[in-house]
C-alpha positions in Angstrom: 31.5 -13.6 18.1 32.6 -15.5 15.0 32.5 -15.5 11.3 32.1 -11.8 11.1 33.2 -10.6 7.6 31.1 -9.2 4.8 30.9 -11.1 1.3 29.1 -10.9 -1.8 26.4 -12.9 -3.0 27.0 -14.4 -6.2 23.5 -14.8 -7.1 22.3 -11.5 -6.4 25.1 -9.1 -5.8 24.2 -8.1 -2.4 26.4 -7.6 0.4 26.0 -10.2 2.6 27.1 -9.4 6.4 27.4 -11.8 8.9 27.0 -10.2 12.1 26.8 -13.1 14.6 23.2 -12.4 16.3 22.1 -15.4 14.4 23.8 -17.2 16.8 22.4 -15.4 20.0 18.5 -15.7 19.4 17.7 -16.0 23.0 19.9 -13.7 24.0 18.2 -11.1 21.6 14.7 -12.3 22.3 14.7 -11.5 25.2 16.1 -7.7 25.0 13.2 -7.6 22.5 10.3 -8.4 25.0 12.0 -6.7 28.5 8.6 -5.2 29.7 11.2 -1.7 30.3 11.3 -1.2 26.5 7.6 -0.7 26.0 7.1 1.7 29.0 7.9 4.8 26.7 4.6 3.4 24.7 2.9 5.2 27.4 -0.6 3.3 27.9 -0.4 0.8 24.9 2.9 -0.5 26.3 1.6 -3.6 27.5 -0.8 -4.5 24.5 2.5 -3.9 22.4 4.2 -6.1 24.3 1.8 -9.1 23.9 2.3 -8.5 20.4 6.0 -9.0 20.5 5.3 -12.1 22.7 3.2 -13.5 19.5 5.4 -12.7 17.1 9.1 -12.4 17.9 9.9 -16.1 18.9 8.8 -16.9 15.3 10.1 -14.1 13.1 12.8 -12.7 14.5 15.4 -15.3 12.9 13.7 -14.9 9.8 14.6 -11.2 10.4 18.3 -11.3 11.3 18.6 -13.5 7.8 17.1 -10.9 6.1 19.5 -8.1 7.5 22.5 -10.2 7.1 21.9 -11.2 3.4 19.5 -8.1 2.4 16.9 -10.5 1.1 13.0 -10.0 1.5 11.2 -11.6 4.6 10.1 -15.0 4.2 5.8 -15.5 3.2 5.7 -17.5 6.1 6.5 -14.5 8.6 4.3 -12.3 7.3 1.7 -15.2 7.8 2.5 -14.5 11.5 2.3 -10.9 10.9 -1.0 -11.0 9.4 -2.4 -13.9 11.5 -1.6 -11.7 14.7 -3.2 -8.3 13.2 -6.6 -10.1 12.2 -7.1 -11.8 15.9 -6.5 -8.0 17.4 -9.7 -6.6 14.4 -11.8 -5.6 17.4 -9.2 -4.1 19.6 -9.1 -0.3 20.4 -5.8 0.7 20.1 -4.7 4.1 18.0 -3.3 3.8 14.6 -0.4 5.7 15.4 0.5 3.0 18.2 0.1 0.4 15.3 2.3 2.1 13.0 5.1 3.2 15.0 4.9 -0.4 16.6 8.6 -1.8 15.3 10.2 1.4 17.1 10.7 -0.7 20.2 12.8 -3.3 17.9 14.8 -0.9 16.1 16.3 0.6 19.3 17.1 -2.7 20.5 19.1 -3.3 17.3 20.7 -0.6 17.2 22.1 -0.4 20.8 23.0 -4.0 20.4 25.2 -3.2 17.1 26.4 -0.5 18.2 27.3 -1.7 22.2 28.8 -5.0 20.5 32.0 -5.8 18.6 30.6 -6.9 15.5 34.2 -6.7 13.8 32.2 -4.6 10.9 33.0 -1.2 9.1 31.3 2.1 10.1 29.8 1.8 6.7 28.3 -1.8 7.1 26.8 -1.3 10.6 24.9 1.8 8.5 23.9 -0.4 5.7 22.7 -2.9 8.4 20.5 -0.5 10.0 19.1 0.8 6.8 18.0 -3.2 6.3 16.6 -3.2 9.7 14.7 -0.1 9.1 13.5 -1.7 5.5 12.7 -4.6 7.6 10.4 -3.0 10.1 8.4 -0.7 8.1 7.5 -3.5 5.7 6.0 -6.0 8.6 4.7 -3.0 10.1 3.0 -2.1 7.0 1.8 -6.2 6.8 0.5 -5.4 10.4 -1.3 -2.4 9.7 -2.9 -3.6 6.0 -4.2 -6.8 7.8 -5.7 -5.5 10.6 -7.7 -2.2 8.4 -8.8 -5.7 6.5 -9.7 -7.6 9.1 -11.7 -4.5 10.5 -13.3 -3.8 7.6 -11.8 -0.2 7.3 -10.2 1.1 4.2 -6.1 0.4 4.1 -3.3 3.2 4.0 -3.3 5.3 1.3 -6.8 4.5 -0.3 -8.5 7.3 -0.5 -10.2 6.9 2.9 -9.1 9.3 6.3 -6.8 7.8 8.1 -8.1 7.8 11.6 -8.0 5.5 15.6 -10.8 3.3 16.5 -12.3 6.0 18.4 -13.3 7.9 15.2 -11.2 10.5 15.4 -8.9 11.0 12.2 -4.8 11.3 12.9 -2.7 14.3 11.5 0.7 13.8 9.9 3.4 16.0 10.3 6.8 15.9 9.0 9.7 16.2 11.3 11.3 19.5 11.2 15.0 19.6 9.2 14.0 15.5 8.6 14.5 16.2 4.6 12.8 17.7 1.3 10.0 19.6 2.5 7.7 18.9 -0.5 8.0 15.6 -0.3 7.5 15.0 3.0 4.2 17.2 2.7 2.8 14.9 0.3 3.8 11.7 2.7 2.1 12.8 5.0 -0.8 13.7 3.0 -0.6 10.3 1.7 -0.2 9.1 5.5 -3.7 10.7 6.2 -5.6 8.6 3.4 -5.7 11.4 0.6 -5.5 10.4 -2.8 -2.8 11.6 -5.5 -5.7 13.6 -7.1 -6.4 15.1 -3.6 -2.9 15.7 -2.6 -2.0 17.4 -6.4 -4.9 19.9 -5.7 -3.9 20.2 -1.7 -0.1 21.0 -2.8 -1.0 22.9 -6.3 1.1 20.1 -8.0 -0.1 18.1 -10.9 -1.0 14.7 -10.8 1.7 13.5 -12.3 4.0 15.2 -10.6 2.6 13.7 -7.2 3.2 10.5 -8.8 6.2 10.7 -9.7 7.2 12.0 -6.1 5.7 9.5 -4.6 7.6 6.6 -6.7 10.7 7.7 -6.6 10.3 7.4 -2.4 9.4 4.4 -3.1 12.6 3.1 -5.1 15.0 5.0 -3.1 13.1 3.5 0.3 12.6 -0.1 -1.6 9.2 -0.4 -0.9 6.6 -1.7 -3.3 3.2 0.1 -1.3 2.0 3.2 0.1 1.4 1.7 3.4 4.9 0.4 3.5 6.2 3.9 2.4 4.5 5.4 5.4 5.2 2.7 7.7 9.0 3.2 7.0 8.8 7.3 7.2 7.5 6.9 10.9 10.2 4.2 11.7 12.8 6.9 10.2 11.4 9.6 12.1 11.0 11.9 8.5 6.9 11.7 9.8 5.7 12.1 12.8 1.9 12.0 14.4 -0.1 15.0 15.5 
C-alpha cells in the first residue's frame, strides 16, 4: 500500500490518516456487498443487501475520505441516503433491522484494517474505527429520519413510541458491563421515542439533569441529533434491541 503516514491538517487540526483503501474501491466494494455478510441479518438479509447495492458504489469513497481526514460526509451522500430510505416508505421491514443496518459495514472495516498492513499505530487504527463508527451511525441515522418521514411516522426521539411496521413497539436495552448504567437507561429510553420530560419522571431525574446527560453523549459521541445518538449506541453495541 503506499503513502501511509498520518499528518495534520492545517486548516482544521485533525489528524489526517491515509490508509490506502482509497486506492482499492473495488476491491472493498465488493467485500461490502458479498451476499455471506448479510446472512447473520437472518430474514432481512437480502432486503439489506439491495440496500448496500444502492448505495455503496456511490458513497463509499465519500466515506473512506471522511475516515481518513475526519471530516463530515459530503450533502451529496446523504442525498443517496435519503433518496434510498424514501423509495423503501412502504416496505415492511423492522426498525431494529433499519438501525442496526451499517453493522454489516463496520465488520468489514474492521477485519480489513486490522487483516491489512496499513503501516499505522495501534492508536490510529482506534481512532480510525472510532471515525467509522461516527460515520455509520450518522448515515444510519439519515436512513432512519428519512424513511419515518417519508412514512409519515414520527422520527427518533420525538415524543412518539418507537415501534416496526407491524405495530408492535421495540424495547431498548442496554448491553450489560457496555458503560454508565444511568446513562444508558435514559438512551434507551430516548431510543423508544420518550421525551426528556417522560424519561426525568421514568428515571426520578429532573429535567435538566436528563438534558444535560443526554448532551454531553452527544459531544463526547460528536453527534448533533437524538436519532444519530441512538443510531451510534446500537453500531457500538452500548444498546441493544429487545
Amino acid at each position: 500500500m503506499s503513502d501511509r503516514h498520518t499528518s495534520i491538517a492545517p486548516s482544521t487540526g485533525k489528524r489526517i490518516l491515509a490508509f490506502g483503501l482509497s486506492e482499492r474501491i473495488d476491491e472493498l466494494c465488493a467485500e461490502l456487498l458479498a451476499p455471506e455478510r448479510f446472512r447473520t441479518i437472518g430474514e432481512h438479509g437480502p432486503w439489506l443487501l439491495e440496500r448496500y447495492r444502492e448505495i455503496v458504489p456511490t458513497v463509499l469513497p465519500d466515506a473512506l475520505r471522511s475516515m481518513e481526514t475526519g471530516d463530515r460526509i459530503a450533502p451529496a451522500s446523504l442525498e443517496t441516503i435519503r433518496r434510498s430510505a424514501r423509495a423503501m416508505r412502504g416496505c415492511g421491514v423492522p426498525l431494529s433491522v433499519v438501525l442496526r443496518g451499517s453493522i454489516p459495514a463496520l465488520r468489514v472495516f474492521g477485519a480489513v484494517i486490522h487483516a491489512r498492513d496499513t503501516g499505522l499505530s495501534a492508536r490510529d487504527i482506534t481512532v480510525l474505527m472510532g471515525r467509522a463508527a461516527l460515520i455509520a451511525g450518522e448515515l444510519g441515522a439519515c436512513w432512519a429520519e428519512s424513511w419515518a418521514d417519508a412514512r409519515g411516522a414520527a422520527p427518533l426521539g420525538s415524543g412518539g413510541r418507537g415501534g416496526s411496521d407491524d405495530g408492535v413497539s421495540l424495547a431498548f436495552v442496554p448491553v450489560t458491563g457496555a458503560g454508565d448504567g444511568p446513562v444508558l437507561e435514559m438512551l434507551a429510553l430516548v431510543a423508544a421515542g420518550q421525551s426528556n420530560e417522560q424519561i426525568a419522571e421514568a428515571m426520578d431525574y429532573s429535567t435538566q439533569a436528563v438534558k444535560w446527560h443526554l448532551a454531553r453523549l452527544m459531544r463526547q459521541w460528536k453527534v448533533d441529533n437524538r436519532a444519530a445518538l441512538v443510531a451510534v449506541a446500537l453500531v457500538r453495541g452500548v444498546l441493544t434491541t429487545r
